[in-house]
C-alpha positions as CSV (number, residue, x, y, z in Angstrom):
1,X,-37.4,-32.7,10.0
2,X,-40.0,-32.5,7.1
3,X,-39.3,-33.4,3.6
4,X,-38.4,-30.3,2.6
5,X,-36.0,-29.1,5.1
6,X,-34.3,-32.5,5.0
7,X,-33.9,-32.0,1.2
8,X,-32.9,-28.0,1.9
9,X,-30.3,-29.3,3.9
10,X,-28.8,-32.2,1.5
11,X,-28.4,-29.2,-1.2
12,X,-27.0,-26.8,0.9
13,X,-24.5,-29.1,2.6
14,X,-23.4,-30.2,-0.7
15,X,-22.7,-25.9,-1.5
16,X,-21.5,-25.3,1.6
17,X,-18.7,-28.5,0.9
18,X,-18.7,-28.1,-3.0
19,X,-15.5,-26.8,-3.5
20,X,-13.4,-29.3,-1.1
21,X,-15.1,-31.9,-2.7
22,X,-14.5,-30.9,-6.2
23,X,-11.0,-30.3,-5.5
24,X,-10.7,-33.9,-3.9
25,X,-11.8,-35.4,-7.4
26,X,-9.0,-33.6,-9.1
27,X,-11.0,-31.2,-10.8
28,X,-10.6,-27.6,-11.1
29,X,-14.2,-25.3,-11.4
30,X,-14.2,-25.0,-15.2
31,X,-13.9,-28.9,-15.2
32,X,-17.0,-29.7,-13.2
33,X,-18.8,-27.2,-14.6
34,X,-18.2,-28.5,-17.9
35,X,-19.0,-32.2,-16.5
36,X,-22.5,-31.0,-15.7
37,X,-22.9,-28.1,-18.5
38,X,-22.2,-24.8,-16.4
39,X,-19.8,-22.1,-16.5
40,X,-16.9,-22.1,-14.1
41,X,-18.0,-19.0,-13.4
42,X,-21.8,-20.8,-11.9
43,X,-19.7,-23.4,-10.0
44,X,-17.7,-20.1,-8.2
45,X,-20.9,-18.6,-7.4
46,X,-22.3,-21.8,-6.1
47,X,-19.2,-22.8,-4.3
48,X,-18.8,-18.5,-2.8
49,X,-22.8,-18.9,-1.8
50,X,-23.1,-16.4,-4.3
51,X,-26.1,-18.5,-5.8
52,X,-28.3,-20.7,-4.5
53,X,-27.4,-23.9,-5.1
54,X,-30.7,-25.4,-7.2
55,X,-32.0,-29.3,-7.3
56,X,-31.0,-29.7,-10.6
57,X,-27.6,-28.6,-9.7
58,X,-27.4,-30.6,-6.8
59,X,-28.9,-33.8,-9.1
60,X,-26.4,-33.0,-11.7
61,X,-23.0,-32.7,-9.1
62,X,-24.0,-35.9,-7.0
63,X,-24.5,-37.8,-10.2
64,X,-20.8,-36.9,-11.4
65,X,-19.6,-37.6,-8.3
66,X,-20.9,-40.8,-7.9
67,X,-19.8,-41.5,-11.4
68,X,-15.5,-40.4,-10.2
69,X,-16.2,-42.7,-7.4
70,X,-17.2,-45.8,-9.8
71,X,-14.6,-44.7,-11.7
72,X,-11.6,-43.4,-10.0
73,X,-10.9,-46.7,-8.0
74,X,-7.7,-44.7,-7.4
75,X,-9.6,-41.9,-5.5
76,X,-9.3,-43.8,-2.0
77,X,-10.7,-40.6,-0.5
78,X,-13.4,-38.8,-2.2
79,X,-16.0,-41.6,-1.4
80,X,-14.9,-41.2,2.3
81,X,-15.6,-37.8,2.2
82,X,-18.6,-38.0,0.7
83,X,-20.1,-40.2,2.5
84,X,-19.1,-38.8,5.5
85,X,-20.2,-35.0,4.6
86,X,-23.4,-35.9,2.8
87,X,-24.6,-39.7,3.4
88,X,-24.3,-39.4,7.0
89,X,-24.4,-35.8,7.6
90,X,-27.1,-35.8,10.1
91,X,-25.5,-38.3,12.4
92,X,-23.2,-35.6,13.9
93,X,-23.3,-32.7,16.0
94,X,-23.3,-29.1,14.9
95,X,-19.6,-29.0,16.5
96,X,-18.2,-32.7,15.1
97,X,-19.8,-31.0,11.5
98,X,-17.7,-28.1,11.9
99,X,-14.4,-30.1,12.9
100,X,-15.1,-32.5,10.1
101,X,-15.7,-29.5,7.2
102,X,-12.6,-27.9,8.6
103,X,-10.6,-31.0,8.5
104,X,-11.5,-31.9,5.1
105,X,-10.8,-28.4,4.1
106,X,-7.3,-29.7,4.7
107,X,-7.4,-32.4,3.0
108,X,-8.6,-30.7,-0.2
109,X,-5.8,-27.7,0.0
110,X,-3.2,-31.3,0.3
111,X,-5.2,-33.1,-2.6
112,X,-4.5,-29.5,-4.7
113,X,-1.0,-29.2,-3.7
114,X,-0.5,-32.5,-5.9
115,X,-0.6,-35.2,-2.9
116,X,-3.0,-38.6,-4.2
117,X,-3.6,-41.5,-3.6
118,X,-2.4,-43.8,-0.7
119,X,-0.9,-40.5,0.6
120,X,-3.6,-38.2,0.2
121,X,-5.7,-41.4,2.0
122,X,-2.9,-41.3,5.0
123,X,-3.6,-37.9,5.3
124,X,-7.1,-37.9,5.4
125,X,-7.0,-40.8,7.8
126,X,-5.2,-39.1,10.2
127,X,-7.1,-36.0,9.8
128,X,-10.7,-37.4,10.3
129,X,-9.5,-40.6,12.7
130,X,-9.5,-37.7,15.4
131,X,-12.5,-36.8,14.8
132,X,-14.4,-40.0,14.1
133,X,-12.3,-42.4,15.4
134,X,-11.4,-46.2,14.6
135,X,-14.1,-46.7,12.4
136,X,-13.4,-44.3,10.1
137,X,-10.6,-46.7,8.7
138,X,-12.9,-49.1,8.1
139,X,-15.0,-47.3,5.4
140,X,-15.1,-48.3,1.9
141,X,-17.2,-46.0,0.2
142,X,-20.7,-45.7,-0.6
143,X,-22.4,-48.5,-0.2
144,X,-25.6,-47.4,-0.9
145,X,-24.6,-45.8,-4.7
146,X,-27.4,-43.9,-5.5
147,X,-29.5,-43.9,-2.0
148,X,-28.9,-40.6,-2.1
149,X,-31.3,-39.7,-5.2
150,X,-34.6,-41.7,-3.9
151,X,-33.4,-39.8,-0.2
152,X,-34.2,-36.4,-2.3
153,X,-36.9,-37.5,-4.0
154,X,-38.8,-39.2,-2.2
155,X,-42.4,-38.9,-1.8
156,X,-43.7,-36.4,0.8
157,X,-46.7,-39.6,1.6
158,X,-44.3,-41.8,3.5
């Protein structure tokens, strides 16, 4: 995959998984959007496929994101599930993709009914252990911080 396909792909995995994500951090719309200077009303186009999710966007949402996981030590989840949907992405199949979006679909709806934590974590343990077995567990977070930025911006002369 060329440079920019690969980075086509980052941005429009992030849209396509926006709103589970968001809604895994805790925040509602109108507080993301306000965390990278957007309308709630951009991030519900974005997260509908309404709009095209730009680079800057996608710059501006990892950044936060990154920033709740350096922050939010309580958030055992959300740097599971971000590394899993957007670190390592292209490591699974079209159909392990789709089991694992669906799955953390679930996890989000649980995460807004009010469950956190250690049970939100149990949750999501069980729901992704299926799917990506024992090792899974053993994931801590990103452990690469902010590989993702030099991933996206890489020179095309590599």
């Amino acid at each position: 995959m060329d440079f920019s396909n690969q980075r086509t792909a980052q941005i429009t995995c992030l849209q396509k998984n926006l709103s589970a994500i968001r809604k895994i951090a805790g925040w509602t719309a109108a507080q993301l959007g306000e965390r990278i200077g957007v309308t709630k009303q951009t991030i519900s186009n974005l997260e509908n496929g309404k709009t095209p999710m730009t680079l800057t966007q996608y710059i501006a949402i990892r950044t936060v994101i990154d920033f709740e996981i350096q922050t939010n030590k309580e958030n055992m989840v959300l740097p599971q599930v971000v590394d899993i949907l957007l670190n390592r992405d292209e490591e699974y199949t079209d159909e392990e993709r789709e089991k694992i979006s669906e799955r953390v679909k679930t996890i989000a709806a649980t995460a807004s009914g009010g469950i956190q934590g250690a049970a939100l974590a149990a949750v999501s343990a069980g729901l992704l252990g299926g799917v990506l077995g024992a090792p899974f567990l053993a994931i801590g977070g990103i452990a690469a911080g902010s590989a993702w930025l030099s991933k996206i911006l890489k020179d095309k002369k590599k």
